[in-house]
C-alpha positions as CSV (number, residue, x, y, z in Angstrom):
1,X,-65.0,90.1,301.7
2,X,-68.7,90.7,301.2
3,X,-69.5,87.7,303.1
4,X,-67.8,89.0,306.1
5,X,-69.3,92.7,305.4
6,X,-72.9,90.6,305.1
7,X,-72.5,88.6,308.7
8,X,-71.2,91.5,310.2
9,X,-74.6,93.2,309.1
10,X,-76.7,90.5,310.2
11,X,-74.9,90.5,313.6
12,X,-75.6,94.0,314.5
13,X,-79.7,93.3,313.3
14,X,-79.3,90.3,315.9
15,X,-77.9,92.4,318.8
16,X,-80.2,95.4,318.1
17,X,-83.6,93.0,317.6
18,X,-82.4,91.0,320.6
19,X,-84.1,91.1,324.2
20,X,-83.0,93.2,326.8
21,X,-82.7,92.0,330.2
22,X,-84.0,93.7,332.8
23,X,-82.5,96.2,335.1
24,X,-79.0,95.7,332.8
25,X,-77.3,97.0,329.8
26,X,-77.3,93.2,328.3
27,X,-79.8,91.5,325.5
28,X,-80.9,87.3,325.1
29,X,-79.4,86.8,321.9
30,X,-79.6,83.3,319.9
31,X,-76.5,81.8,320.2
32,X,-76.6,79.5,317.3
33,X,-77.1,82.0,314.9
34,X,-74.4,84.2,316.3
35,X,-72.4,81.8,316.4
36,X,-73.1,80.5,312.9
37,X,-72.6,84.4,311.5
38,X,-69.3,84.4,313.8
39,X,-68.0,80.8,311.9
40,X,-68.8,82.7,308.5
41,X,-66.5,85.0,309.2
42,X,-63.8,83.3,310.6
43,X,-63.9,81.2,307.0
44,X,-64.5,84.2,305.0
45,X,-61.5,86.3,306.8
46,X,-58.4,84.4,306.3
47,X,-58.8,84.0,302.3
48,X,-60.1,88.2,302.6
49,X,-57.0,88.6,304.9
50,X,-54.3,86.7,302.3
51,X,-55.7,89.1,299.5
52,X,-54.9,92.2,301.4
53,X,-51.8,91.1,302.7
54,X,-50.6,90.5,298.9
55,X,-52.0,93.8,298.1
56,X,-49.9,94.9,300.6
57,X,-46.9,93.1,299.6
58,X,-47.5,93.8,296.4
59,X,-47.7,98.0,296.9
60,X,-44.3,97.8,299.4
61,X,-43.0,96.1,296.3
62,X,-44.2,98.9,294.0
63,X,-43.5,101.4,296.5
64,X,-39.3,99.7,296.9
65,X,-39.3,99.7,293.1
66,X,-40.7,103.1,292.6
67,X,-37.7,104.2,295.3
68,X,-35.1,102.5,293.2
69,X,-36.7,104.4,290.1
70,X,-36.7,107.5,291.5
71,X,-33.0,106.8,293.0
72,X,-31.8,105.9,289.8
73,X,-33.8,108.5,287.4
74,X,-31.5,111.3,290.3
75,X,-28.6,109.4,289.7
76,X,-28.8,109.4,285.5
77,X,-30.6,113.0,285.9
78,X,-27.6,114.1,288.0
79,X,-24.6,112.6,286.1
80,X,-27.1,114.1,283.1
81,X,-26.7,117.5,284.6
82,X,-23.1,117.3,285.4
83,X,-22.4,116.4,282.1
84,X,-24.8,119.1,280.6
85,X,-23.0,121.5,282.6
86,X,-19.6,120.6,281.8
87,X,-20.5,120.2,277.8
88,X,-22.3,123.8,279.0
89,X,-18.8,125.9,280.0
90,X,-16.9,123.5,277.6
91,X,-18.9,125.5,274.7
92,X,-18.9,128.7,276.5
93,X,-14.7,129.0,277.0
94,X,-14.8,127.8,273.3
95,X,-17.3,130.4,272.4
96,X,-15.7,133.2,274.4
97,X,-12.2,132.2,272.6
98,X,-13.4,132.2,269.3
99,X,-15.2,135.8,270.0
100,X,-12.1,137.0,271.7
101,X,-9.7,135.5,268.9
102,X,-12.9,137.0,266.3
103,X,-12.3,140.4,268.0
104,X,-8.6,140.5,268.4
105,X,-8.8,139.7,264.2
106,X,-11.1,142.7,263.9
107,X,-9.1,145.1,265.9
108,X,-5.9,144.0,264.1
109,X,-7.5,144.7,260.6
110,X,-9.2,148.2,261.8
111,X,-5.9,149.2,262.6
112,X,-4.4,147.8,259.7
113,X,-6.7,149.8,258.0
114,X,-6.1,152.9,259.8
115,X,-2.3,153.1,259.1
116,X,-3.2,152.2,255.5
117,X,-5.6,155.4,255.7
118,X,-2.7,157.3,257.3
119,X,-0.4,156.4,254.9
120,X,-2.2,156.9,251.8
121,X,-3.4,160.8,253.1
122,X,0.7,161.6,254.3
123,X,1.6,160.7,250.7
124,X,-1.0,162.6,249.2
125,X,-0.3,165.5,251.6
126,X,3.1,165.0,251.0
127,X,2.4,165.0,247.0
128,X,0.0,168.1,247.3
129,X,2.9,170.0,249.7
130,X,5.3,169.1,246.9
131,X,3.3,170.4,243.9
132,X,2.5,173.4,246.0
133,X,6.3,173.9,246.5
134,X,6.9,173.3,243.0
135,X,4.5,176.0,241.6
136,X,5.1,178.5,244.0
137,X,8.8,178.0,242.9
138,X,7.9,178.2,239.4
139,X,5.4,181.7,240.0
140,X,8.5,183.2,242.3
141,X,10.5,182.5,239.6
142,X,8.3,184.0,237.1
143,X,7.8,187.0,239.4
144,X,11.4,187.5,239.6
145,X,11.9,187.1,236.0
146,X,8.8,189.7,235.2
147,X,10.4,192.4,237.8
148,X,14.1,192.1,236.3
149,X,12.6,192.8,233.2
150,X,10.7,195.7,234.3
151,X,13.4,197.2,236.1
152,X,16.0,196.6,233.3
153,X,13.6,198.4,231.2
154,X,13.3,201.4,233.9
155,X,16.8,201.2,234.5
156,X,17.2,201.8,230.3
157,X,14.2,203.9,230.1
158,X,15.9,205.7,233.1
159,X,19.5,205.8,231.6
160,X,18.0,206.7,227.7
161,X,16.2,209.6,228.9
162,X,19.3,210.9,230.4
163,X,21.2,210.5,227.9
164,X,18.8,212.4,225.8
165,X,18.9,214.9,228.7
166,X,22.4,215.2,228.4
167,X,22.7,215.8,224.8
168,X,19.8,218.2,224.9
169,X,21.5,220.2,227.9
170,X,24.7,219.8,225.8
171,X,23.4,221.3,222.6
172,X,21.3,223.9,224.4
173,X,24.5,225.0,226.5
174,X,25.7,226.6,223.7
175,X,23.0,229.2,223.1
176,X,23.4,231.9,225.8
177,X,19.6,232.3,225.6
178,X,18.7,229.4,225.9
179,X,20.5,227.4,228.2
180,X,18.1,228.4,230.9
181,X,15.3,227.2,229.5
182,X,17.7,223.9,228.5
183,X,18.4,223.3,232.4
184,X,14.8,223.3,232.8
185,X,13.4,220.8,230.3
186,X,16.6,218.3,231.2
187,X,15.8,218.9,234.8
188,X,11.8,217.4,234.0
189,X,13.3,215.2,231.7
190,X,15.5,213.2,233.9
191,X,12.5,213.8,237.2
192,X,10.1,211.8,234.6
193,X,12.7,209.5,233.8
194,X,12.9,209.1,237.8
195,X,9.1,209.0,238.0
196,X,8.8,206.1,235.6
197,X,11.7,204.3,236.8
198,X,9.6,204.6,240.3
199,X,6.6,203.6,238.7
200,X,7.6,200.5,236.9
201,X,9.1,199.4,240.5
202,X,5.7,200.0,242.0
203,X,4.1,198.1,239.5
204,X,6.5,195.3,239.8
205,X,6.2,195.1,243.5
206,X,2.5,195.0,243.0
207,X,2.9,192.1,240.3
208,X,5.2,190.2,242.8
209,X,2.7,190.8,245.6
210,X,-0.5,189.6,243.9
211,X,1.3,186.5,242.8
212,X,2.5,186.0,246.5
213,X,-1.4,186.3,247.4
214,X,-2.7,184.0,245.2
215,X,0.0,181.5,246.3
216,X,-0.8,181.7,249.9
217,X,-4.3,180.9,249.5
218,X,-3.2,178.3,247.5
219,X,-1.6,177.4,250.5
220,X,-4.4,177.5,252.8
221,X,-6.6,175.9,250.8
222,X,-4.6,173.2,250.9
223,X,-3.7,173.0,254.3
224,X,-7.7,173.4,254.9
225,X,-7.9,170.0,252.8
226,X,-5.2,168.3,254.6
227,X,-7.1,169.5,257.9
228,X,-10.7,168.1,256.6
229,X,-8.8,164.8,255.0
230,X,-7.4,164.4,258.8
231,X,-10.8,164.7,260.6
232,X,-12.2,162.3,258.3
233,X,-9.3,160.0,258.4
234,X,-9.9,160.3,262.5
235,X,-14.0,159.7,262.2
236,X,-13.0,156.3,259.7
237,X,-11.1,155.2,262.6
238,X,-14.0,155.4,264.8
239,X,-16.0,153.6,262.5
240,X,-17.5,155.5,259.6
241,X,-15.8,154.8,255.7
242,X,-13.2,157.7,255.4
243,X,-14.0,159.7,252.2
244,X,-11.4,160.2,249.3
245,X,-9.8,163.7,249.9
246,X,-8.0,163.6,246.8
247,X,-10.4,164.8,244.2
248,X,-10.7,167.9,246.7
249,X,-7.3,168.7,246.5
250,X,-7.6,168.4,242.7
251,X,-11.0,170.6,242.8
252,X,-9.2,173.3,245.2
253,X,-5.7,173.0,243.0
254,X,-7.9,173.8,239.9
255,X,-10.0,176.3,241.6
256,X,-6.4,178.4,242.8
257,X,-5.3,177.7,239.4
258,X,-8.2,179.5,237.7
259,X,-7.4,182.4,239.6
């Protein structure tokens, strides 16, 4: 190829050195050595010409087996891809399953839970209602007990100061000069045995009543707890560890106690 590049080179001196004729566009140029530079060529082409055309061969051969390549790497990548995808949504419907069948398990043991919650505070409500029941039986009773008492012993306070009324009047009726004076003092003596009968009912009724006080806010301080023990029973459903109401109701049961 350089041999052709070289002639080529000394062709073009040739022509440009050559002669002009006159009054034209032509040149005198040797033929011999043109023609010498032109047979240089023509052997020096055809080998030049064979190694370009295998070049050329060679890159269409490159260039159909770079085609396949690329044909076949889209192919594989495709199928690749389609399988990707379908291992893809194959996890992800196995993923959302298991977090759905995950969830559904939480839910179940929340509210699980929940009624468990529900079912321990209704007993201990129901416990606390009872023993509240219970003692305000027991202080009614004691109440009723305390006021019998106090108003049998009016009743014979009442019924022994009479009596001694009586007898007084009686043995005073028979002195003329005194029986006025005798009506008198039995008169106060049976009014104070009326005033103390009167008395020890008031103070009964007041008994009775401050032990019907001191139940009822026995009674709403444990309806208060039940009320609190719902609430947090309600948040613990929402989330948040429900807190043992029991030890209040033991605190407030002690506390009404004490009093």
């Amino acid at each position: 190829m350089y041999r052709v590049f070289g002639a080529l080179d000394e062709i073009v001196a040739i022509v440009e050195e050559a002669r002009s004729v006159p009054m034209t566009s032509g040149c005198i140029v040797p033929r011999g050595d043109v023609l010498d530079l032109l047979d240089d060529i023509r052997e020096a082409i055809p080998s030049e010409l064979d190694d370009a055309q295998d070049v050329l061969d060679h890159r269409d051969k490159l260039v159909n087996d770079a085609r396949e390549n690329a044909e076949q790497t889209v192919t594989a990548a495709n199928d690749e891809a389609e399988t990707t995808v379908g291992n893809a949504r194959e996890d992800a419907d196995r993923m959302l399953r298991e977090a759905k069948a995950q969830a559904d398990r939480m839910v179940a043991e929340a509210k699980a839970h929940a009624e468990q919650l529900v079912s321990e505070s209704q007993a201990e409500a129901d416990r606390t209602v009872q023993g509240g029941q219970r003692e305000f039986e027991a202080i009614t009773a004691r109440a009723r007990s305390e006021a019998n008492r106090l108003i049998e012993s009016g009743n014979a306070a009442y019924e022994r100061a009479v009596s001694e009324g009586v007898a007084e009047q009686q043995r005073l009726v028979s002195q003329s000069e005194v029986v006025q004076a005798a009506q008198a003092e039995a008169n106060r003596v049976v009014d104070a045995a009326h005033a103390e009968s009167e008395r020890l009912r008031a103070d009964c009724d007041d008994y009775v009543d401050a032990k019907l006080g001191e139940f009822e806010e026995f009674l709403n301080g444990t309806l208060r707890s039940v009320s609190r023990g719902r609430l947090r029973l309600r948040d613990a459903g929402a989330g948040a560890p429900a807190p043992s109401v029991v030890p209040q109701f033991a605190e407030e049961r002690s506390t009404s106690r004490r009093r």
